[in-house]
N, C-alpha and C positions, 0 to 999 in steps of 0.2 A: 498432390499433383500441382496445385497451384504454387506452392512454398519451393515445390523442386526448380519448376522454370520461371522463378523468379515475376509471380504474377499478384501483386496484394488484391485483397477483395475483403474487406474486412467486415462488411454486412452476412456476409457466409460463414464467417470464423464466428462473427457472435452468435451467428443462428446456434452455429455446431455446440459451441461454449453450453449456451442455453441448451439446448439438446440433450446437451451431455450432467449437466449439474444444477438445471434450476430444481423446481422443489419435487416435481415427480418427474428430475428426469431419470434419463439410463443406467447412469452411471458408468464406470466402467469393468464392471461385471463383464465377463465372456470375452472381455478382450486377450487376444496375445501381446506375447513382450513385444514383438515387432510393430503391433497397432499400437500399443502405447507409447511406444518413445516414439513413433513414425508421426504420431499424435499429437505430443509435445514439441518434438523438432516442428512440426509445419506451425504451431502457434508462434513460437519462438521467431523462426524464421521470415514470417510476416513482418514481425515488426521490426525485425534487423534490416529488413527490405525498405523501408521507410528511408532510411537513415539513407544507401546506397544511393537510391533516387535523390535526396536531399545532396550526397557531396557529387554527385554527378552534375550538377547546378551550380555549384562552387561557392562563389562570396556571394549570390544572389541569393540567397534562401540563409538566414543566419537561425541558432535553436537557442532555446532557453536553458536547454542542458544538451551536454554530450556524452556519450559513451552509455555503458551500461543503462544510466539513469535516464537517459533518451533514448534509451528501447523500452526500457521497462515503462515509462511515460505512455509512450506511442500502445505498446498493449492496452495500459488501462484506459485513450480515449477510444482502440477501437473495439474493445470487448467489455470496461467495464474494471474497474479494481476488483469489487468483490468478486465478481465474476473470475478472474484471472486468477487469483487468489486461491480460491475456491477450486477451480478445474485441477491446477497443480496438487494441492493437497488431496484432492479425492485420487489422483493419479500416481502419486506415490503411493497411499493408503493399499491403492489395488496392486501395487506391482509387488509391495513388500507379501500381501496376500497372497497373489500371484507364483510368490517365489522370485527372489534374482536367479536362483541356476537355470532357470528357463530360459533366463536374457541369453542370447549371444553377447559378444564380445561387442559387436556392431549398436546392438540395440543398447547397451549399457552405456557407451560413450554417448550415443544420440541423445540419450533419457539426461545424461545429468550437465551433457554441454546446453538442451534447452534449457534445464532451471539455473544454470550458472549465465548465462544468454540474458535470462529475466531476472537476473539478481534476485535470485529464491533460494532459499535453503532447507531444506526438510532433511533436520537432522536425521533423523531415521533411516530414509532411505540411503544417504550418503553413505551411513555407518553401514547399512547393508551392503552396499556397493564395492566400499572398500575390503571388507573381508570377502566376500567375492572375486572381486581383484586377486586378492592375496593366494587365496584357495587354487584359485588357475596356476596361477604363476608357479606354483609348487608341485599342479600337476602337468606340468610343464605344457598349457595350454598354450597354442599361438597367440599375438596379439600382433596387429598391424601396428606401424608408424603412427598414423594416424589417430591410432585410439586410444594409444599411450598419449601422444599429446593433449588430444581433447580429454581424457582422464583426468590426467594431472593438473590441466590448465582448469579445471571446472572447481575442481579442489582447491584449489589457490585462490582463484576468481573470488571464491566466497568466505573464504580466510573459513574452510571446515577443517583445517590443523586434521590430517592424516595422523597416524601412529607413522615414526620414524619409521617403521620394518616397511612401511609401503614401499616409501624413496627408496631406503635400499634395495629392495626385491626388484625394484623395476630396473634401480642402476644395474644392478647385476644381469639381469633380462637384457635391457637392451646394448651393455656391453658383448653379451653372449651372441645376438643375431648383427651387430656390428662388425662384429668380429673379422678383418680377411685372411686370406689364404695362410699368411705365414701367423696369425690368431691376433693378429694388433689390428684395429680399425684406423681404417683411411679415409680419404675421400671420397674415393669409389665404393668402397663396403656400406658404407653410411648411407652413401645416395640410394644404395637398393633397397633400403628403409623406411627414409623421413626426406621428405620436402624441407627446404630450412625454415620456413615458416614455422614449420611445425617444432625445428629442434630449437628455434630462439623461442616459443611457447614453453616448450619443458625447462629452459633457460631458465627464465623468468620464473615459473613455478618452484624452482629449486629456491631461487632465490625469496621468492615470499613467504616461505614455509622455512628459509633459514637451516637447509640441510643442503651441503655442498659436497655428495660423493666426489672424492678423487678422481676416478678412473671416468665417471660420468661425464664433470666437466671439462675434462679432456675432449674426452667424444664431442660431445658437443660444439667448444670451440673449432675444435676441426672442421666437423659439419657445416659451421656456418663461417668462418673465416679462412679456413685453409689453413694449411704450413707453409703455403710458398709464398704469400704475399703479392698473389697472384686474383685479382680480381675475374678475368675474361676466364681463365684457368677454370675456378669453378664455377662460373656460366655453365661452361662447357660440359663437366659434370654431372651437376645438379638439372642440367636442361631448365633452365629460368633465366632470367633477364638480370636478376641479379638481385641484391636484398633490399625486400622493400621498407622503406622509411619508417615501418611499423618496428619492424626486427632492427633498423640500427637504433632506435631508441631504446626498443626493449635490451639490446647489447650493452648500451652506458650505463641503464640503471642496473644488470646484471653486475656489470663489470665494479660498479661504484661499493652495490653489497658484497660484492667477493671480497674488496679490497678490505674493509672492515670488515666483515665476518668470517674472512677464509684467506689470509692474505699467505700462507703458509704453501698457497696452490700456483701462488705466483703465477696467476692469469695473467693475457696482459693482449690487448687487443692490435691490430697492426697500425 
């Protein structure tokens, strides 16, 4: 509750921490998939919460690091390294236990955007994850916009190198519910989908992972830049303000690895 409206309290998260994994604690035994990533997301979240408050301050507040490594910082002064460390590992340990087909689809992007959030990686669970992923997608399980991007981006985040068959399966997936009426995606089909945040995410992902479906990157550029060259166009759309300075950056360095690694796609930004 406090991670959801944006509340830090970090003498509670370490209580919880300790709680949960000093030497006779709880563990996480008896938890469900939903407690556990709801878990890990609100640790996570805490200290991404940091950062928020910090650029809301602007040039007055300057950090020793930034991005990932200043969140993951910010955990260890206010839980502790080994402490943080430790929580996450016993927390994959139980989910892998646990079973992934228990996760919902929800609770699986939650679970692996926290340890890609805290620059963690438990191989294990990942590799669980993704065959997971896989497995759905074959039994043509839904997946929202959203969880494909957090998916994919958590993946890449930690350089955990998917098996190619993911990218594809999903390219194919999310060509399939892109899809509009006459079977080609638009701007409109797309928007009923993915936020563009979310599709310069998967953007990006493609690109760190160095797999550039065709039909994918289509989609995608569409989604975030249009065909008309029309900026207010898909405002209007997408219902947003327009793309934020996070997404045209992550666009050049997209656009930069296309051109060397897939120039054959003849991307080409407006």
């Amino acid at each position: 509750a406090f991670s959801k409206i944006g509340v830090r309290h970090p003498a509670l998260f370490k209580k919880v921490a300790h709680h949960l994994v000093a030497a006779n604690g709880r563990g996480f035994g008896g938890f469900s998939s939903q407690g556990l990533g709801n878990t890990l997301w609100s640790f996570a979240k805490q200290a991404q919460l940091s950062l928020e408050v910090i650029d809301s301050l602007g040039d007055s507040v300057k950090l020793g690091s930034t991005g990932r490594l200043a969140v993951y910082e910010t955990s260890c002064l206010d839980i502790g390294e080994k402490a943080i460390k430790t929580l996450f590992v016993r927390a994959a340990e139980g989910g892998v236990e646990l079973g992934l087909d228990r996760f919902t689809n929800q609770d699986l992007s939650n679970t692996v955007w926290a340890y890609s959030t805290l620059g963690l990686l438990h191989s294990g669970f990942f590799k669980e994850a993704e065959n997971q992923v896989l497995k759905r997608l074959k039994n043509l399980r839904p997946f929202k916009g959203q969880e494909i991007a957090n998916i994919l981006w958590s993946f890449a985040t930690l350089n955990a190198q998917p098996d190619p068959v993911l990218i594809d399966e999903l390219s194919s997936y999310i060509a399939s519910v892109c899809s509009g009426k006459k079977g080609v995606a638009d701007e409109y089909s797309i928007s009923k989908v993915f936020k563009r945040q979310e599709l310069a995410n998967v953007a990006w992902s493609c690109a760190v992972v160095g797999r550039y479906p065709e039909e994918l990157m289509k989609i995608l550029y569409t989604g975030i830049v249009g065909t008309a060259n029309d900026p207010n166009r898909m405002k209007q759309i997408f219902h947003d303000d327009g793309l934020q300075q996070s997404s045209i950056m992550t666009l050049y360095y997209v656009q930069l690895a296309a051109d060397i690694e897939a120039s054959k796609l003849q991307l080409a930004l407006p």
